[in-house]
N, C-alpha and C positions, 0 to 999 in steps of 0.2 A: 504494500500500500504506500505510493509515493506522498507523500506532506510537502508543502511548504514550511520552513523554520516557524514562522509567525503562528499557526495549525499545529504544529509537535510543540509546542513550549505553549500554547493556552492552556491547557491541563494541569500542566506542570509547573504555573505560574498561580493559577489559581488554589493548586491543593497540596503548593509545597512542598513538591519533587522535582528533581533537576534528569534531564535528559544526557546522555552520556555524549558528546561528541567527537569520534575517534579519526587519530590521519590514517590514511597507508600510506606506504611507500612500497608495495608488489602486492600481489597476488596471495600470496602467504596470507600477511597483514587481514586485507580483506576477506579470506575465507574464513577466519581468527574470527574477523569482528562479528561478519553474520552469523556465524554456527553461533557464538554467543546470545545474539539477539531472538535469535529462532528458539533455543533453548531454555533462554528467561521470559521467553515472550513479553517482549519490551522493545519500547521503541528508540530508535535511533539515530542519530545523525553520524552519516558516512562522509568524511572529508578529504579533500586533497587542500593541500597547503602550495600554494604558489611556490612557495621556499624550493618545494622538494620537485617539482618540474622535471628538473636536470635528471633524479633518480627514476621517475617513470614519466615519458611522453604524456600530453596532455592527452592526445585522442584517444592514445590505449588507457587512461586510465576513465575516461568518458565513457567509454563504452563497457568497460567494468562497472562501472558506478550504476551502469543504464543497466545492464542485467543484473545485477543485485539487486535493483530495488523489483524490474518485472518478478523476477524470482521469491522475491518475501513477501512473508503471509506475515508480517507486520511493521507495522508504521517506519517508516524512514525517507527521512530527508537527505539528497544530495545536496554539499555544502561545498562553495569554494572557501577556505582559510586562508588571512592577511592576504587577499587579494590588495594588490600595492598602485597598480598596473591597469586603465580602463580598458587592454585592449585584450587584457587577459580576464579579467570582470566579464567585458562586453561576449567574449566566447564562450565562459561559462553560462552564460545565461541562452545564447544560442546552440548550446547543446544538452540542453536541457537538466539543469541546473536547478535545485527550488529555490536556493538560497545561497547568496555569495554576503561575504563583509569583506569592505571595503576598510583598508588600515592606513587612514591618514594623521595615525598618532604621532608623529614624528613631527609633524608640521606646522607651523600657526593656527592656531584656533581658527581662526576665522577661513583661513585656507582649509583644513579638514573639516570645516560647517560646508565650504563654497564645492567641494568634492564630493562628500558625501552627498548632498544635494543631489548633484548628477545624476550620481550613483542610482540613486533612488527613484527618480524620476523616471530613467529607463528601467530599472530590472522591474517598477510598477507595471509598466506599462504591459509585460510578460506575468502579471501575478506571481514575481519572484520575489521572496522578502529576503530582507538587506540589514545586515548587522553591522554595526562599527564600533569604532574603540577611541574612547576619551579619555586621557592623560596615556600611560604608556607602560606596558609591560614588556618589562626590559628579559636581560637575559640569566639565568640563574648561577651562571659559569662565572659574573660579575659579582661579586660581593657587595658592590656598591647600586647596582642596578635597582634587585630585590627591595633594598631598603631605603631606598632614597623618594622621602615622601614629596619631594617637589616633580615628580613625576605622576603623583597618584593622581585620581579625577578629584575632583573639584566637584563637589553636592551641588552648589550653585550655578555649575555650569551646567549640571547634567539635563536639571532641566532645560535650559535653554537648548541647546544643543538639539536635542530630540525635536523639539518644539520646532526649530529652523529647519531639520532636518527630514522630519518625517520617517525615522529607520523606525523599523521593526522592531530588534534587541540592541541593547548597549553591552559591549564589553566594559569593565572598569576595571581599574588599577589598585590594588589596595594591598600589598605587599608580595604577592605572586611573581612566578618570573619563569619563563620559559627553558626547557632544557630538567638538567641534572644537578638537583640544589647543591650546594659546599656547606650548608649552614641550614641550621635549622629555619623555614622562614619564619614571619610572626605579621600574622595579619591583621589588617585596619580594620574591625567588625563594625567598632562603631562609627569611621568612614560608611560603610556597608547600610550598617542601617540607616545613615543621614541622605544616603542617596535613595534606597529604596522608598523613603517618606517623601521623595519628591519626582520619582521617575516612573512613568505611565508605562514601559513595556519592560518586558523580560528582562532581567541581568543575567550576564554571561562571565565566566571566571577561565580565562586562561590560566594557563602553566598549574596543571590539575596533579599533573602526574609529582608524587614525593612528598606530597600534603599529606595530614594523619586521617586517620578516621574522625577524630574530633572537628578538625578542621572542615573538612566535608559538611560535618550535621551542622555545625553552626552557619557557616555560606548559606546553607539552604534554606536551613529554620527563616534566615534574614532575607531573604528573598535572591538567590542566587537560584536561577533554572535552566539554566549551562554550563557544564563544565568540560571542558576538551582536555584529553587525553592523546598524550601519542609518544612520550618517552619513556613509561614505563613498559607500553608495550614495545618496543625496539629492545629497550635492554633483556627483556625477557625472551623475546627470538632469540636475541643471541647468545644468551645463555645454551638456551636447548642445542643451539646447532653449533656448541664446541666439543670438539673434540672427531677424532676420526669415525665417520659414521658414510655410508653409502647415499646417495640422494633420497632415494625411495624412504630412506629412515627420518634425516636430516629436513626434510621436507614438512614431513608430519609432526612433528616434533615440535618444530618453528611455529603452524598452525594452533599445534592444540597448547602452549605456550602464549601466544595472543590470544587465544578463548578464553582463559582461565582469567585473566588480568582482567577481559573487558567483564568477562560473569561476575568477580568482584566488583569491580564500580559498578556494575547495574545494582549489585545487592545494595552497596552503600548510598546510592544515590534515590531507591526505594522509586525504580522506575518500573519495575514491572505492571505487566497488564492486569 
């Protein structure tokens, strides 16, 4: 059952559960993530991350993403992540895409208002919903990234923002940070709840993966209804596929390796059907 982002997070925004949002980067990855989602019967959002391009072709992974969803007997949304690029946006959403975010966190406020606008206005016009990201989730590799709160969103902005903008979900900043943390992070909750008392559509929580389980229930409890995952499952492929092993073995392994990780965060993120 293909969704729109905006469609898979009203559920989950109203009754206080957060939707798993996972990247691939092969074929593995993705048969990882569905056998998870078919087996918790829970719904999902399947991602390609611009970043990772270079690792799988866009058209092959478009047309992956295209029979996963024919293929599932439950709810999933095609997402592009940190979409950077309108010409790489503009083709997710011509190949049918339900949902891209646009990531003009890097930029001047008012440039990432005057972008994401764009944004919005065309992937509307395809009933594509459209996320983006205000202030800025840095990188976890950076000690300074994660905790440097002159990065994080801005409650006051948020609404604005939206308001000009017309996105679907908001990603927000609040002490997360993408990749494989060095430190334990420590997140802005009550940043969290000053924006959820002022922002009308879904919150979204990058850099998911190395967060505790406490972590998780309290994002959500405050209104967090996405969270993207995609380095714990890597590191856990690649655990399974060390060591000397034939493909036929090494293959399976890497698979039922990313199952295992996504059937955890569906349990903790309390998205089943």
């Amino acid at each position: 059952m293909l969704l729109t982002l905006k469609d898979i997070l009203a559920p989950a925004n109203e009754r206080r559960y957060a939707v798993g949002m996972f990247n691939f980067l092969n074929l593995e990855m993705l048969r990882g993530i569905t056998a998870a989602a078919e087996e918790a019967r829970a719904p999902i959002i399947l991602s390609l991350a611009q970043v990772h391009i270079p690792a799988i072709p866009f058209d092959w992974a478009a047309a992956l993403m295209q029979k996963a969803a024919k293929d599932s007997s439950v709810p999933i949304c095609l997402h592009l992540d940190h979409g950077t690029t309108k010409d790489v946006i503009f083709k997710a959403i011509q190949s049918g895409f339900t949902s891209v975010m646009y990531d003009g966190s890097a930029l001047p406020y008012e440039e990432n208002v005057e972008n994401t606008l764009a944004v919005v206005i065309e992937a509307h016009k395809f009933g594509v919903s459209v996320e983006a990201e205000l202030g800025h989730v840095g990188s976890a590799a950076d000690e300074i990234d994660g905790g440097d709160k002159s990065m994080y969103t801005d409650p006051k902005q948020a609404i604005d923002f939206v308001e000009k903008t017309g996105v679907d979900a908001l990603a927000v900043a609040i002490g997360s940070a993408h990749g494989q943390y060095i430190k334990t992070p420590k997140l802005d909750l009550e940043r969290l709840t000053e924006i959820r008392c002022v922002c009308p559509v879904p919150l979204v929580l990058h850099g998911g993966s190395g967060l505790s389980d406490d972590d998780f229930h309290n994002c959500i409890k405050l209104g967090i209804s996405k969270i993207n995952i995609c380095t714990d499952m890597c590191l856990a492929a690649v655990k399974a596929a060390q060591g000397a092993k034939p493909l036929e073995v090494l293959i399976p392994d890497a698979v039922e390796a990313v199952k295992q990780v996504v059937l955890q965060k569906i349990e903790l993120f309390g998205s089943k059907i």
